[in-house]
Every structure is written in structure tokens, then in C-alpha cells.
C-alpha positions as CSV (number, residue, x, y, z in Angstrom):
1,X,-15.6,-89.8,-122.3
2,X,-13.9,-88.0,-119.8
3,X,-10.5,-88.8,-121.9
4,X,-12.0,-88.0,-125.1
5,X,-13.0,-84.7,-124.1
6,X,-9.5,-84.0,-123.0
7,X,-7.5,-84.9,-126.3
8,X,-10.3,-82.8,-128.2
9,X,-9.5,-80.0,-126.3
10,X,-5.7,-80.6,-126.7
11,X,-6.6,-80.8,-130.4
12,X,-8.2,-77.7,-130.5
13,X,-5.9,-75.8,-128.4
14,X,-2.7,-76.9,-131.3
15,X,-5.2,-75.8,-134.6
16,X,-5.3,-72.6,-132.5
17,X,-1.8,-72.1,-131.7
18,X,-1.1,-73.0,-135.3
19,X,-3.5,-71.0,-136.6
20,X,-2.3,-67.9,-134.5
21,X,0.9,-68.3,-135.6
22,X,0.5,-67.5,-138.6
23,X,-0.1,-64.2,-138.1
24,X,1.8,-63.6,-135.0
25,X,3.9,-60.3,-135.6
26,X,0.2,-58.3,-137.1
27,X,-1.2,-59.4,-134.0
28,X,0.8,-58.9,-131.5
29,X,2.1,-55.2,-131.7
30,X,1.5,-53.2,-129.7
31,X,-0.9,-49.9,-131.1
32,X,0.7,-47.7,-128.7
33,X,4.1,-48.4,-129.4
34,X,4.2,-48.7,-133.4
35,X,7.9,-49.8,-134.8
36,X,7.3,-46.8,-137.8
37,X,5.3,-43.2,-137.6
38,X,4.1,-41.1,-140.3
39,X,6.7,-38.7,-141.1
40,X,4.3,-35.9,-140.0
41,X,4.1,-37.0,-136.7
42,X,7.7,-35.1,-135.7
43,X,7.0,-31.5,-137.3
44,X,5.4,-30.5,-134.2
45,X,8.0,-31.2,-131.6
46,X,11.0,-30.0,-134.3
47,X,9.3,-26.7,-134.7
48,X,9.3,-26.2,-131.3
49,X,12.1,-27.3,-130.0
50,X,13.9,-25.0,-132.6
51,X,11.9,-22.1,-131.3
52,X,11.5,-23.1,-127.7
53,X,15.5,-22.6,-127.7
54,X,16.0,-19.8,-130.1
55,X,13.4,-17.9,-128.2
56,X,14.6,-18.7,-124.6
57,X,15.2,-15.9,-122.6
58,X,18.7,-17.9,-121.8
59,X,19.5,-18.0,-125.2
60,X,17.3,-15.6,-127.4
61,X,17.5,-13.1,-124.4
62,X,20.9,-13.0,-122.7
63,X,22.8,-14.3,-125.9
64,X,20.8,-12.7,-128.4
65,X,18.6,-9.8,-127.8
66,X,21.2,-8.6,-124.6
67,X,24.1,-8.5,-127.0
68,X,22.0,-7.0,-129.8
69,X,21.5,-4.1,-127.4
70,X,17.4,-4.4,-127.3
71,X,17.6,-6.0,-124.0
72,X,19.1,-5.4,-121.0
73,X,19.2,-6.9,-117.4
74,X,18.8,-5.3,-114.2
75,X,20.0,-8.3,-112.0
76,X,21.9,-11.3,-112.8
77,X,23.9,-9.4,-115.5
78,X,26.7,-12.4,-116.3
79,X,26.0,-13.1,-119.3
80,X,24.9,-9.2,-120.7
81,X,28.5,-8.8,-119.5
82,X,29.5,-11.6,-121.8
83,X,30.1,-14.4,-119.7
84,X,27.5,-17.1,-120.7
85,X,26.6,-20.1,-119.0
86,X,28.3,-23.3,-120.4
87,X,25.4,-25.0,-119.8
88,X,23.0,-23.1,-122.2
89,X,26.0,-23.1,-124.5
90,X,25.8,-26.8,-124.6
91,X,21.9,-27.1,-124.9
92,X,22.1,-24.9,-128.3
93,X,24.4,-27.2,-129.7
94,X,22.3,-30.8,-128.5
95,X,19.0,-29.2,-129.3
96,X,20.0,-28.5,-132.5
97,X,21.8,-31.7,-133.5
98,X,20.0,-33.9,-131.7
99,X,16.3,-32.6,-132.0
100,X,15.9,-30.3,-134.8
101,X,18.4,-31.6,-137.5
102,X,18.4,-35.4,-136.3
103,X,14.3,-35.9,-135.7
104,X,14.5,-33.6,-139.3
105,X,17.1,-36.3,-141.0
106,X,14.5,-39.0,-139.7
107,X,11.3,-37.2,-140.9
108,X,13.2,-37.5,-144.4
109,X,13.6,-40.9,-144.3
110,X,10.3,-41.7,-143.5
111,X,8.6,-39.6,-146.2
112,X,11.2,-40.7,-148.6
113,X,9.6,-44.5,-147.4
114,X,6.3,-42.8,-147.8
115,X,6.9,-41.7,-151.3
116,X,5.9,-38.1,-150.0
117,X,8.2,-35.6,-151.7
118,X,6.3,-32.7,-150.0
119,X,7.2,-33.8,-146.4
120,X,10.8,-34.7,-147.7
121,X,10.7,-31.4,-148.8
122,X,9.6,-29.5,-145.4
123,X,12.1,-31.8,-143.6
124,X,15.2,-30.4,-145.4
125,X,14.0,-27.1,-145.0
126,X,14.1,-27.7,-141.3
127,X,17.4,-29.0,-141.3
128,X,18.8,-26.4,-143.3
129,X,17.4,-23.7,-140.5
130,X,18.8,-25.8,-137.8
131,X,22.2,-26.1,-139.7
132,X,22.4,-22.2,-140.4
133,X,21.4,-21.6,-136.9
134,X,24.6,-23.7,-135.5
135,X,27.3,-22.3,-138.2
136,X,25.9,-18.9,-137.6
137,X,26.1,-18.6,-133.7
138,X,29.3,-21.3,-133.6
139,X,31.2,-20.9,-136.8
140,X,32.7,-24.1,-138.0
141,X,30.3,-27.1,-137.3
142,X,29.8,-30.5,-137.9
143,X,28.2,-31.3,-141.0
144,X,28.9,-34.0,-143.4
145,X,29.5,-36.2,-140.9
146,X,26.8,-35.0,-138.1
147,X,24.1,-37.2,-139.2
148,X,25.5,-40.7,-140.1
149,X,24.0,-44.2,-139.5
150,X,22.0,-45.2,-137.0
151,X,24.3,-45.4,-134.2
152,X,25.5,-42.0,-134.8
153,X,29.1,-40.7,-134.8
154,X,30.1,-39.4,-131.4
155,X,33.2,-38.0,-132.6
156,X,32.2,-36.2,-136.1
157,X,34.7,-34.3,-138.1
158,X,34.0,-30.1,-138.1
159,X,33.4,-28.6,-142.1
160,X,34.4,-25.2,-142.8
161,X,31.3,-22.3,-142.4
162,X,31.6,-22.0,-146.4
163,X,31.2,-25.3,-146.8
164,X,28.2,-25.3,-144.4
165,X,26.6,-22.8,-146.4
166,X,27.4,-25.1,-149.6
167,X,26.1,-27.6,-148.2
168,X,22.9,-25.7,-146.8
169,X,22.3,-23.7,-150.4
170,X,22.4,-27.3,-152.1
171,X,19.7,-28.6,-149.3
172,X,17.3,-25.3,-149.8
173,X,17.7,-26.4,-153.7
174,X,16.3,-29.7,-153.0
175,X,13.5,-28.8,-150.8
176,X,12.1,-26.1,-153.2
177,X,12.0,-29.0,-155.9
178,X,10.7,-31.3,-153.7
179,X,7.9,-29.5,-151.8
180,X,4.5,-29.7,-154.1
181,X,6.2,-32.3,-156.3
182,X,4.0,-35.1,-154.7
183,X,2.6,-36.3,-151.4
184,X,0.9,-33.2,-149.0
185,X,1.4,-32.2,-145.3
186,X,-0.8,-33.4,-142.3
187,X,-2.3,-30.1,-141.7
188,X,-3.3,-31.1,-138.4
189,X,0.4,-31.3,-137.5
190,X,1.8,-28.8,-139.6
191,X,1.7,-26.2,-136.4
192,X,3.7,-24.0,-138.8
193,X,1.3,-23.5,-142.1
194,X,-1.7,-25.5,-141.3
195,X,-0.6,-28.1,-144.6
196,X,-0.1,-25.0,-147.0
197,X,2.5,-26.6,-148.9
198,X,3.0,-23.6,-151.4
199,X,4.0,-21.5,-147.7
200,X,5.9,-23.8,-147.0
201,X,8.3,-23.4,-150.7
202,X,8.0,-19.7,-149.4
203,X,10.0,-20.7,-146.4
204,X,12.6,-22.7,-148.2
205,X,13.0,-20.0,-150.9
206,X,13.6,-16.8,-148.3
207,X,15.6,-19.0,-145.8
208,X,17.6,-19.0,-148.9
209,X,17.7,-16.2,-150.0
210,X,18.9,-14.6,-145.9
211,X,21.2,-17.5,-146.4
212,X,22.3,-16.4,-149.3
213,X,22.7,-12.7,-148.5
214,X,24.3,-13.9,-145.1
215,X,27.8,-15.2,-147.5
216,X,27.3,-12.2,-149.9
217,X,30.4,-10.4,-148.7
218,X,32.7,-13.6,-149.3
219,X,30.5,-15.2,-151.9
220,X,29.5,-14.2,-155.6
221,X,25.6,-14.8,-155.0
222,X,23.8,-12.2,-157.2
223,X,22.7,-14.9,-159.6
224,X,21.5,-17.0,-157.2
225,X,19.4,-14.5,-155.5
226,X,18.4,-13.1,-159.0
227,X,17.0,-16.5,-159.8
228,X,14.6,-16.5,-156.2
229,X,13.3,-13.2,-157.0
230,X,12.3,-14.8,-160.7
231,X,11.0,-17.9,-159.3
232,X,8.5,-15.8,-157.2
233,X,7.9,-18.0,-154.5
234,X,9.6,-15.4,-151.9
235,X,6.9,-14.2,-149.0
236,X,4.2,-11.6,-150.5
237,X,3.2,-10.3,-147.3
238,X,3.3,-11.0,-143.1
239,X,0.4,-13.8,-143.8
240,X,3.0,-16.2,-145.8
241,X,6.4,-15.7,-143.0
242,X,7.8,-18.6,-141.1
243,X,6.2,-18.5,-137.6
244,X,5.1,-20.7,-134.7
245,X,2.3,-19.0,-133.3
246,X,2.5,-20.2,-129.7
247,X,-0.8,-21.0,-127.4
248,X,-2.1,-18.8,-124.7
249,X,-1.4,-20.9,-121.7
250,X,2.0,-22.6,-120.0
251,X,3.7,-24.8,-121.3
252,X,2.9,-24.0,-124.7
253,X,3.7,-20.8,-124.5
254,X,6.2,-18.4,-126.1
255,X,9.3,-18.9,-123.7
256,X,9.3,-14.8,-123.6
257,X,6.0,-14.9,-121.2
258,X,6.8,-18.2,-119.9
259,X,9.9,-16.3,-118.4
260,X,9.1,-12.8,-117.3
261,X,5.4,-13.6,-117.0
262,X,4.5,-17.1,-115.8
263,X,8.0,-17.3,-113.6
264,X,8.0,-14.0,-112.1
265,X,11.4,-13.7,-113.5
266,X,11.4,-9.8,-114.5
267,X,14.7,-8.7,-114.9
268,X,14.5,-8.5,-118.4
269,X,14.0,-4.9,-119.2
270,X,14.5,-2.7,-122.4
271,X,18.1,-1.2,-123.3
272,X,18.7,2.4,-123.3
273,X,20.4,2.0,-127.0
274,X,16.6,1.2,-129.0
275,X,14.6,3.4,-126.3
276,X,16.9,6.1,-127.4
277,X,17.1,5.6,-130.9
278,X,13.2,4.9,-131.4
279,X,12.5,8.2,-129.1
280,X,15.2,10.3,-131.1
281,X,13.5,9.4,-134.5
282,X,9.9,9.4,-133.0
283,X,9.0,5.7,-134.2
284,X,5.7,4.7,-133.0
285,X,7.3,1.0,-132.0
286,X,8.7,2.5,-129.1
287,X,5.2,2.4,-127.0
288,X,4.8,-1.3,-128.2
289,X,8.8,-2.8,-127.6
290,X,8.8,-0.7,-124.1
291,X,6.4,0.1,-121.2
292,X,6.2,2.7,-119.0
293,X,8.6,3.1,-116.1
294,X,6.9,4.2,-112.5
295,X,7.8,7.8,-113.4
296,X,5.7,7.2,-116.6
297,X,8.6,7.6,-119.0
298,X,9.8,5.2,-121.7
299,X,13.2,4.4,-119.7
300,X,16.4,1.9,-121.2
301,X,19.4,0.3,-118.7
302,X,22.5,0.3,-120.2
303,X,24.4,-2.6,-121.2
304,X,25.9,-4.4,-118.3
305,X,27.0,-2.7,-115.0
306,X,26.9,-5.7,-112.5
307,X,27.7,-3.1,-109.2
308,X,25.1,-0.4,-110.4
309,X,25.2,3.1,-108.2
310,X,22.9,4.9,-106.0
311,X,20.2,2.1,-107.8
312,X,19.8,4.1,-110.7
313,X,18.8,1.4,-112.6
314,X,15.9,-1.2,-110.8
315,X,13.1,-3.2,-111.6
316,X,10.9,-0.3,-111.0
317,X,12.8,3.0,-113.0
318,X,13.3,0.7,-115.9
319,X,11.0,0.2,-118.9
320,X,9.5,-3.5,-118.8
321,X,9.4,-5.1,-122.3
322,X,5.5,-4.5,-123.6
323,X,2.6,-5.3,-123.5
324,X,2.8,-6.9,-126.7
325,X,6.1,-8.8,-126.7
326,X,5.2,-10.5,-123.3
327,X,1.7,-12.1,-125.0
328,X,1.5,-16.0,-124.6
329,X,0.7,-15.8,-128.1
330,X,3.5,-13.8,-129.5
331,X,4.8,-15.5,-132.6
332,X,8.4,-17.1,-132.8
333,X,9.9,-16.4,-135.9
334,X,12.3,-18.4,-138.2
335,X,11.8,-15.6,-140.8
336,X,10.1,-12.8,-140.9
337,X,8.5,-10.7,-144.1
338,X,10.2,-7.5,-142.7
339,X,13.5,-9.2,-142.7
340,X,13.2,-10.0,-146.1
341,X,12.3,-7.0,-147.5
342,X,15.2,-5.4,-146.0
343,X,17.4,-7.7,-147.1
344,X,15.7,-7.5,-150.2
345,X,16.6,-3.6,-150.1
346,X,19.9,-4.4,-149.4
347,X,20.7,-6.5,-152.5
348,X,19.3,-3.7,-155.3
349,X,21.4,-1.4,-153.4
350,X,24.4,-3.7,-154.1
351,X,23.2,-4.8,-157.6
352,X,22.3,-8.1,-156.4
353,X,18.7,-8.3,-158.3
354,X,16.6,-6.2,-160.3
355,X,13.9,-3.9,-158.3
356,X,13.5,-0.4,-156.4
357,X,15.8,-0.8,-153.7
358,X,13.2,2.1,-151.7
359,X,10.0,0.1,-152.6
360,X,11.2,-3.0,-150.7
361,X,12.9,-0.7,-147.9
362,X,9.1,0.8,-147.3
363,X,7.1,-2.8,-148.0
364,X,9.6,-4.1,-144.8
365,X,8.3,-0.9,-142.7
366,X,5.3,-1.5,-143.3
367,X,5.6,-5.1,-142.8
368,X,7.1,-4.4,-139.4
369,X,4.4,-1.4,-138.5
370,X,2.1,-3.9,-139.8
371,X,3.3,-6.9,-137.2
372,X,3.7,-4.6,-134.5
373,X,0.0,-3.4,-134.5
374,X,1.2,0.1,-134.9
375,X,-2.2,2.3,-135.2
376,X,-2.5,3.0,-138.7
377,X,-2.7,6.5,-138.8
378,X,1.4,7.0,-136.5
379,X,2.6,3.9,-138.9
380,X,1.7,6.3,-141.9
381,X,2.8,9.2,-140.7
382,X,6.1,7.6,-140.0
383,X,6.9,5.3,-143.0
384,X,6.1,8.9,-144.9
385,X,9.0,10.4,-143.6
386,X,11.2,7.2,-144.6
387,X,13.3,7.1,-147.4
388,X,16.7,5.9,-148.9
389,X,19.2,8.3,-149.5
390,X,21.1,8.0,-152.8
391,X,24.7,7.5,-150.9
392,X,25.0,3.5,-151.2
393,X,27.2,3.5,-147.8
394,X,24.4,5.8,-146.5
395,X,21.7,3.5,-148.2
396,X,23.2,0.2,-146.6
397,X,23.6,1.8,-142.9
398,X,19.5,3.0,-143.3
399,X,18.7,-0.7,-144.3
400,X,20.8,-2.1,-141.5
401,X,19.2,0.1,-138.9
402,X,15.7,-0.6,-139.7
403,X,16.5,-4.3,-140.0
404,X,17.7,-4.2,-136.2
405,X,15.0,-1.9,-135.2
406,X,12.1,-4.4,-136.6
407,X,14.0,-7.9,-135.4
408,X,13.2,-6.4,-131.8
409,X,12.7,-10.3,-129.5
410,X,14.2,-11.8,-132.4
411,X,17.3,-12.2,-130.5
412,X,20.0,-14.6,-132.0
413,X,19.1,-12.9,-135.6
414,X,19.0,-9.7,-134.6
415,X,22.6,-9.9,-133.0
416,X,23.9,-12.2,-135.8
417,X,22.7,-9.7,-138.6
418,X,23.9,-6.8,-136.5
419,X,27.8,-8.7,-136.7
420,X,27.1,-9.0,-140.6
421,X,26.3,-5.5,-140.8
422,X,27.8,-3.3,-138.1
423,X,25.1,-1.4,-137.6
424,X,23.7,0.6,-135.7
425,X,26.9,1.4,-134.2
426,X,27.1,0.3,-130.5
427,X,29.3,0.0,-127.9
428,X,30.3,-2.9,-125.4
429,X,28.8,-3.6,-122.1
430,X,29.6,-1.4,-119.1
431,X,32.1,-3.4,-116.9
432,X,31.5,-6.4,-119.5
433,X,34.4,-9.5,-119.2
434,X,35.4,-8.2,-122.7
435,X,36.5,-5.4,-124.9
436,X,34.3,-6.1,-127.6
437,X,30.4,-7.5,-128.1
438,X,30.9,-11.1,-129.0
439,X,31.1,-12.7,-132.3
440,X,30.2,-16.3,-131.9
441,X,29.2,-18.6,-128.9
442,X,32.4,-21.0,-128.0
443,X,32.1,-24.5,-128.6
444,X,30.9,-26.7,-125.7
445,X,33.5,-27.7,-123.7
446,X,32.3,-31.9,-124.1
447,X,33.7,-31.4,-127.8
448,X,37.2,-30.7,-126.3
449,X,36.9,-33.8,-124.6
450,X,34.9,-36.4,-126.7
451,X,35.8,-35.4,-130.2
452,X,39.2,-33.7,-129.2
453,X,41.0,-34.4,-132.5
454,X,38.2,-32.8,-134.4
455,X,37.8,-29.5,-132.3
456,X,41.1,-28.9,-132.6
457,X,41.5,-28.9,-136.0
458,X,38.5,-26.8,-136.2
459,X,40.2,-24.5,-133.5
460,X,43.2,-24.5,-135.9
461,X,41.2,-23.7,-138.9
462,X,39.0,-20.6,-137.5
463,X,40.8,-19.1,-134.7
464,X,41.0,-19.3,-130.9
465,X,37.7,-20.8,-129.3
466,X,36.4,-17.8,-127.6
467,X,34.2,-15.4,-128.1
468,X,35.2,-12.9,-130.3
469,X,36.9,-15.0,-132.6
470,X,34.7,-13.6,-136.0
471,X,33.2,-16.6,-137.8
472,X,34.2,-16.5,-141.5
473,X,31.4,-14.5,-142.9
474,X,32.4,-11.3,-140.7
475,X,35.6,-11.5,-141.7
């Protein structure tokens, strides 16, 4: 008995081995570490990342709003004197490549897998930003060959920034035919538009068209940006813009207050170059971009000046950033409603597209006035006083001005449309490391070492890697 019971147990034990077999890979994965996820699952950490750097007051603040002349620093002035750390250099470049464009080029394939032409959609759109982002702060940049297999190519060749731009316009083109086609958007994840794919086309189409307007002084483009205005998917108003509207608390936070706020670290301070012009032209933005200093005066630093005399300038006699632009909350923007309406003024100034070049000149005041929680009554009373003059040269330099004015925090953009532009017209840093305010960031110094043959072709083909080698479109 005792041996029977044994070989039926044995007998049972093979049907259920055998049995289990059968389905053995369904049962044994594990449900927190699935082989696949839905494509949705990487917008969240994209977004972020993209404005997490972009907004960092490393990047977006020493190499973006410092050299745009709406910071300034009043210790620890390196890099407002233009000598960046190599280190932040480098984490542009892998943040972008390696988070934003490569989790982007993944989030493709899975929707593509999916049969979801919507997220496909969204995910060139973010690869697009992230690819404009690198060609505009870097100049020539890997591109056809940055994403390739899935080993990757360590040692990619560098395309030409037209070509970029080619290759971005053509990527734009896709998305806007691709979003709404099919498929929708987790709106749980969507930390951008809540789902709204029809926002979402918005983006695409007025990344574009800033793309677009970015080439226009090397590029025929009126047609093009004709055809977006037809379409009429650009933003209507501040509710449809591209932002991440960050959470109240660290480390969700917008990297601005995470900074200054949360790590104590307050030697970001306004520059005297917007404190002046916004006090000169009595713009009611100037008690919302700056606070008050201890003498209870609106008060900018300068520039630069490492070695500053007699302490005229101090954490105490300088104007803070405000209230408002050191929130938690404060949005990080890949584009604004403001910034398109200017740049929208630009182009009927130039003939681009059809329109009152004035009406979209006083829609992107009012946008801005309108973002900045300017009381109602002062943001009146200014935008009343605004208007183009007939001079085109005269016209441009207006639209330029108020552009930089109302990308205040928005550093990278602010300085990279200041370089398209030239306006205002500012001056280099005080005792700054160069003669001129820089024109790109220089490459990171692994590329002159792991893909050698490729940088220096690249260095070959746009000029000297340093900083104020211009990138094509400023030349």
C-alpha cells in the first residue's frame, strides 16, 4: 500500500509537471517586470526630463537666461562670464539623446506595435523638440544615425543643422498626420494635455511653425508656414501651449524653486538689462519678473564681474527673481502662446503669411500679460500704448523685444531667439572669458574621444568648437 501510494504520487507529480508546461512562459512572468509596456507608460518621464534639464538653473539659468541678460549671478559668476561647466555641457547632450529622443524613438515603436497612430504621433513630436533643442544650442548634431538598432551606435556620424531641420520639418509632418488618425492617449499619463489629442496637433503644428521661422533667414519657408496658419491647428489661446505644470512640492517641482527655494541656493538674481528696460517703458511685468531689493527698489546686477567692488552688488541690494517665477508650480514651457504670436507678427511683417502683423503683435501681449497674472486694469493700460510702427526694420526690432521681454525663465529659448534676432541690443559680460555673448554650447569633450572621426568632420564643416562659433542659422 505503502508503495502504491508512492508511484501514484509520482504519477501525479509528472501529469502536473506536464500539465504546467504547457503554459510555462504565461505563468511564470514576472507582473512586476513585464518584457513590453504600453507606449504611454514613458510620456511622463520624457516630458520631464526634457524640462527638468531645459529648466535647470545649470542649464536654463547660467546657460540660458544668464546669457539672455534676464538673469544674473551675484556669486559663483563662471559660467555668466562664459565659462560653463563641461559637465552640464555633457548632461544636455545625454539627456537629450539618451532620454528624450531615445525613450521617444521607443515610445514609437511600441505604439506603432500597438496600432496607436495618436501616441506615434505624440512621440515624434517629442523627438522633434528634443532634436531642435540639441541642433539649436550645439549646431551640427547627430541625426540619421543617433538612433539605430538596438545596441546603439556609439560612434554616430554628425548631419549638417539644415539637414537637421529637414529632417525635423519632415518628422513634425508625420506627427500632425498621425495624431487623431487612430488610437488616443492615456490621459492619466499624458502630464502634458491630460489625453487632449487635438492639443497635442497644436503642439506639433507651432513647434513647427518656431521651427520653421527659426531657418527663415536661410530657408524659403513662407509656404510652409502659410499652409499652418490654413490648417488652423496653431494655439488659440494660453489654455492650448505646450507646458508641464510642475507639482507643489520637491522633487516634482519646477527645478527654478527646487534651486533658489528648496536648496537655499539664492544667487540667482535679476539683470540690470530687463529691470531697466521694463522700468524705462513702465511694463507692469517688472513687479512680477523682480522683487524688491532691502532698499525697496526694483534693482538688476550686471552681467558678470567675478571681483565686484565696495560690494555694490550682494544677495541683499539685488532684486530676487519674484514671487511668481520661484512658485513650485510655475509651468515649464516647450512653447508658449506668446511666442507664437510674436513669431506670428514677425512673419506678416516679412510676407511670410497672410494676417495683421499688429493684431498678432497685441494677441502675444496679451497672451504674456495674461500668463504673467498682470492685474487687468496695468495690462490694459500698457498693451494700449503698444503698437507696430510702419518701418519693417523698426517693426522686426519691436517684435524681437517683446519676444525676449515675455520668454523671461524661458532661458535656452530666450537666448537662442535673442542670437536669431539680435535684439534687444546687449553687451557682453563685465570681465567675461570672451569678447562676445556666446553662440552655441561646445561639443562634449567624450565626442572628441569616442567618436573622434565624426567630431572632426563636424568641426571641419561648422567651424572651430567653441563657443562663439555661430551655428548655421545665425549666419
Amino acid at each position: 500500500m505503502k508503495r502504491f501510494k508512492i508511484i501514484t504520487m509520482l504519477f501525479i507529480g509528472l501529469l502536473v509537471t506536464v500539465g504546467c508546461d504547457k503554459d510555462f512562459e504565461e505563468t511564470n512572468q514576472d507582473p512586476n517586470n513585464p518584457t513590453s509596456v504600453p507606449s504611454d507608460l514613458l510620456l511622463p518621464g520624457i516630458i520631464r526630463a526634457a524640462q527638468n534639464q531645459s529648466y535647470s538653473t545649470f542649464t536654463g539659468g547660467d546657460m540660458g537666461a544668464c546669457w539672455a541678460q534676464h538673469f544674473a549671478k551675484v556669486q559663483y559668476n563662471d559660467e555668466a562670464r562664459y565659462i560653463p561647466r563641461q559637465s552640464v555641457i555633457s548632461s544636455v547632450w545625454n539627456t537629450y539623446y539618451a532620454v528624450v529622443i531615445s525613450d521617444a524613438d521607443a515610445m514609437y515603436n511600441i505604439a506603432e506595435a500597438e496600432g496607436n497612430s495618436t501616441m506615434m504621433g505624440v512621440a515624434l513630436t517629442l523627438q522633434a523638440y528634443g532634436y531642435s533643442f540639441l541642433t539649436d544650442v550645439y549646431g551640427d548634431i547627430p541625426f540619421s544615425e543617433a538612433i539605430t538598432g538596438d545596441e546603439g551606435n556609439i560612434a554616430p556620424a554628425y548631419d549638417s543643422q539644415q539637414a537637421v531641420y529637414t529632417g525635423i520639418f519632415a518628422m513634425l509632418d508625420q506627427a500632425i498626420s498621425l495624431i487623431g488618425a487612430g488610437g488616443s492617449i492615456d490621459g492619466t499619463n499624458d502630464i502634458l494635455y491630460g489625453g487632449d489629442a487635438a492639443n497635442w496637433k497644436k503642439f506639433a503644428s507651432s513647434l513647427k511653425f518656431r521651427a520653421l521661422m527659426r531657418v527663415s533667414g536661410k530657408m524659403d519657408v513662407s509656404s510652409d508656414l502659410q499652409a499652418l496658419v490654413n490648417a488652423g491647428n496653431l494655439f488659440g489661446s494660453n489654455d492650448d501651449e505646450a507646458k508641464l505644470v510642475y507639482l507643489d512640492a520637491d522633487p516634482s517641482a519646477n527645478p527654478l524653486y527646487e534651486s533658489i527655494v528648496f536648496g537655499t541656493r539664492g544667487e540667482w538674481k535679476i539683470n540690470s538689462a530687463i529691470v531697466d528696460m521694463l522700468a524705462f517703458d513702465g511694463d507692469p511685468r517688472l513687479a512680477v519678473y523682480a522683487g524688491l531689493n532691502d532698499a525697496d527698489e526694483y534693482r538688476g546686477k550686471p552681467s558678470g564681474y567675478s571681483d565686484v567692488p565696495n560690494d555694490d552688488y550682494n544677495y541683499t541690494n539685488v532684486s530676487a527673481l519674484g514671487d511668481f517665477y520661484l512658485e513650485p508650480t510655475l509651468p515649464g514651457f516647450f512653447v508658449s502662446n506668446a511666442e507664437l504670436k510674436f513669431l506670428m507678427a514677425e512673419a506678416a511683417v516679412n510676407g511670410y503669411i497672410t494676417g495683421n502683423a499688429n493684431d498678432y503683435f497685441i494677441e502675444a501681449l496679451n497672451a504674456s500679460m495674461e500668463f504673467n497674472e498682470v492685474p487687468s486694469a496695468d495690462a490694459t493700460a500698457y498693451v494700449a500704448g503698444q503698437f507696430l510702427q510702419s518701418n519693417t526694420a523698426t517693426a522686426l526690432e519691436q517684435i524681437a523685444t517683446q519676444n525676449w521681454i515675455a520668454l523671461f525663465s524661458q532661458g535656452v529659448e530666450a537666448w537662442t531667439e535673442w542670437r536669431r534676432t539680435g535684439y534687444p541690443a546687449l553687451s557682453p559680460a563685465a570681465q567675461a572669458d570672451l569678447s562676445q555673448i556666446p553662440s552655441r554650447y561646445n561639443y562634449p569633450t567624450s565626442e572628441n574621444s569616442i567618436n573622434k572621426a565624426n567630431y572632426d568632420a563636424a568641426v571641419a564643416a561648422q567651424g572651430a568648437d567653441n563657443l562663439t562659433t555661430p551655428v548655421w542659422w545665425m549666419n
